[in-house]
Structures are given as C-alpha cells and as structure tokens.
C-alpha positions in Angstrom: 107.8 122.5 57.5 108.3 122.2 53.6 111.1 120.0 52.8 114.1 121.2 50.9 114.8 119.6 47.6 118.5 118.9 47.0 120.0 117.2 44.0 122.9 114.6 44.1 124.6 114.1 41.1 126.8 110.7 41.9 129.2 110.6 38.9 130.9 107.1 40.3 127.8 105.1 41.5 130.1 102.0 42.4 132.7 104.0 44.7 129.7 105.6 46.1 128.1 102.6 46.7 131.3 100.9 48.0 131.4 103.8 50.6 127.5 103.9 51.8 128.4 100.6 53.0 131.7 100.7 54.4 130.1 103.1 56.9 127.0 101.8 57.1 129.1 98.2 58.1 131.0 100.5 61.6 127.4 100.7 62.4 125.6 98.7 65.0 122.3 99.5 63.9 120.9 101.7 61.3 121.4 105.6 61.8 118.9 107.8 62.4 117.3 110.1 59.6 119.9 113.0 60.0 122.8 110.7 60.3 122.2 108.8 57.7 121.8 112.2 55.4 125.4 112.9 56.4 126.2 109.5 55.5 124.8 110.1 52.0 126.5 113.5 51.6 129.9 111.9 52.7 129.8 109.0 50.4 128.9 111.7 47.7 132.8 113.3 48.6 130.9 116.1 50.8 131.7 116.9 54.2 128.9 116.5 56.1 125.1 117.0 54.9 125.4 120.7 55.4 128.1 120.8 53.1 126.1 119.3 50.5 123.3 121.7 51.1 125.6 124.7 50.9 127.0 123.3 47.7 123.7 123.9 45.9 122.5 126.8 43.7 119.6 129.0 45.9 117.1 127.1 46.7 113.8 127.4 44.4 111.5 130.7 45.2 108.3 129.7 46.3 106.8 133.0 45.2 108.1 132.5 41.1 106.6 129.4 41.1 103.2 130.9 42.2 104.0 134.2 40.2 104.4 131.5 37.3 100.7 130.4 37.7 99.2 134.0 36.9 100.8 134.3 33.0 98.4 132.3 30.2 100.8 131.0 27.7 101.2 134.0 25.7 102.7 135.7 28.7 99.5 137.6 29.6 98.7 137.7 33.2 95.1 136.3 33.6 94.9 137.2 37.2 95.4 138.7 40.3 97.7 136.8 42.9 96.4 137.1 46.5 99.9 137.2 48.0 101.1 140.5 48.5 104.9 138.7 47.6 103.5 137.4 44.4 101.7 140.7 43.4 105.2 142.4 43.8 107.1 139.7 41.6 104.2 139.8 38.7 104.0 143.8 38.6 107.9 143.9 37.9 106.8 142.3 34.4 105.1 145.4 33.5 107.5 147.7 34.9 110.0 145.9 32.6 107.6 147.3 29.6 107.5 150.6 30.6 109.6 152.8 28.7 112.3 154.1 30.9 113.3 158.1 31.9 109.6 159.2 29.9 106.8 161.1 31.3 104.1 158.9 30.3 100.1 160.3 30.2 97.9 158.5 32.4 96.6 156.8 28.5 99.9 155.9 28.0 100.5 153.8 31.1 96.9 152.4 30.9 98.0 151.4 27.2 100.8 149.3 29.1 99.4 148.0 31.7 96.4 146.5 29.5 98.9 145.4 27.3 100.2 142.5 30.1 96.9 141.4 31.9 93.7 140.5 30.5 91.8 140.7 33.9 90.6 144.0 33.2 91.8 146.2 36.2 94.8 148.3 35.2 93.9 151.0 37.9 95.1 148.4 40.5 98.2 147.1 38.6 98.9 151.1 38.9 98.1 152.0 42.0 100.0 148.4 42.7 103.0 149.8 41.4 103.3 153.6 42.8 102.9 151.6 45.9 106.3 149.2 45.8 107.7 152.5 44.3 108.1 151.5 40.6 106.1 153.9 39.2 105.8 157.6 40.5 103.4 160.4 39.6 102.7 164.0 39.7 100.7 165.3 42.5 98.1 166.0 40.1 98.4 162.3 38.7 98.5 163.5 35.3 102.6 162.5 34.0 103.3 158.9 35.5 107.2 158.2 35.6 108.8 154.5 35.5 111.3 154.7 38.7 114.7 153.3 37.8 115.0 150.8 40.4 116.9 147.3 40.6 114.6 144.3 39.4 114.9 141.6 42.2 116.8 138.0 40.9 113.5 136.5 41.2 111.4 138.9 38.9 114.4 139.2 36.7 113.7 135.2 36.0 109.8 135.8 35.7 110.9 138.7 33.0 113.3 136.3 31.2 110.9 133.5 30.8 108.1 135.7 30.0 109.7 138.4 27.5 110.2 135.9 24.4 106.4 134.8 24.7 105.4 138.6 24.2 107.1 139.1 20.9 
C-alpha cells in the first residue's frame, strides 16, 4: 500500500515539543505506530491523526504526476502513456487547443493535434478523444467538433502548467 504524504507545519516547535513529551511521559512504554501518529497530530493542536489528514489539501494525483512525464520541456507530449487514466489526463491538453463551437476539417484537427505531440500518431490522439467523448464527428468523419465538456481538476492542472510553455 503506497504511503500517504502529509505535511506538518509546527509554528511553536517548543510547545510542541513540551507536549510530545508530556504524553509520551503517561506512557508506560512507547506507543505503537498508529498511536504514536495521533500523538504527533495532538501535539500539533489536531484532534486525533485523522483530523490532521482531513486538514490537508487533496492528496497528490498519482495519474498528473505520470501525465507530467509524457510533456518534453517545451510542453510537447513525446509519448504515449500506457495507462488508460494517464492517456485521458494528457488528451485534455489538446482538447484545451481546440478551438471551441467550430466545425473543424479532418486537416484542421490533424493541424492540432500535431501541434502538441511529436510522436507522430495524431490518428490515435483522435480516435483517443471521440472515444472519452471530447471530440465528436459526422458520420461521414469529414467536420470534427470539440465537445464542450468540464475539464477534470486534474487536467485543468496539467493545462495550467503546460499552456505558458506553448507560447
């Protein structure tokens, strides 16, 4: 099981101190992993060690940092992820650079797509996104149609760190 990183800020280290060992001293012997958490957290001014874990901003997304891996440093994705997860997090890059409520010519959308990769497959990134329904299409696949859907919190991150890099 992957471990959760928390941070602890202590502004007061000596009151916090002074308290780790006040209840460390009731003790007869030294508490167990879990109790000794709470023992942290309580010293910290939480309630117990759940407190302290509720207390923190969401936890990191395993799938950004991966999604984070596929962009070079101009903001170019260099490859494909093999996660299904990550693929969805890295196409909602290029549906941020499709223009919005256009018909778009199957050249058009190839001219975006190959804009934001530079592994050379921009069929896949499209077929990629008709299928997690950002991008729709005629039935004769000729006028290709950016779908105006919500961009998870997580892409919207990927976006926001990537978008200055492509100017």
């Amino acid at each position: 099981m992957a471990r959760d990183h928390i941070a602890l800020t202590i502004p007061d280290l000596s009151s916090f101190a002074k308290s780790l060992r006040t209840e460390l001293q009731k003790k007869d012997d030294l508490p167990g992993h879990a109790a000794f958490l709470g023992l942290i957290a309580k010293a910290a001014g939480y309630q117990n060690h759940q407190h302290l874990r509720a207390s923190q901003e969401t936890a990191p997304n395993p799938q950004l940092a991966k999604a984070q891996m596929v962009f070079d440093a101009s903001g170019t994705m260099f490859r494909w992820p093999k996660q299904t997860s990550v693929q969805e997090l890295c196409l909602w890059t290029s549906w941020a650079r499709t223009p919005d409520a256009t018909d778009l010519s199957e050249a058009q959308i190839n001219d975006v797509l190959v804009s934001g990769h530079s592994f050379g497959d921009h069929p896949l990134l499209r077929r990629a996104m008709i299928g997690h329904g950002m991008l729709s299409r005629t039935m004769d696949g000729r006028i290709f149609r950016k779908e105006a859907v919500e961009m998870p919190a997580p892409a919207a991150k990927l976006y926001s760190e990537l978008a200055p890099l492509w100017r």
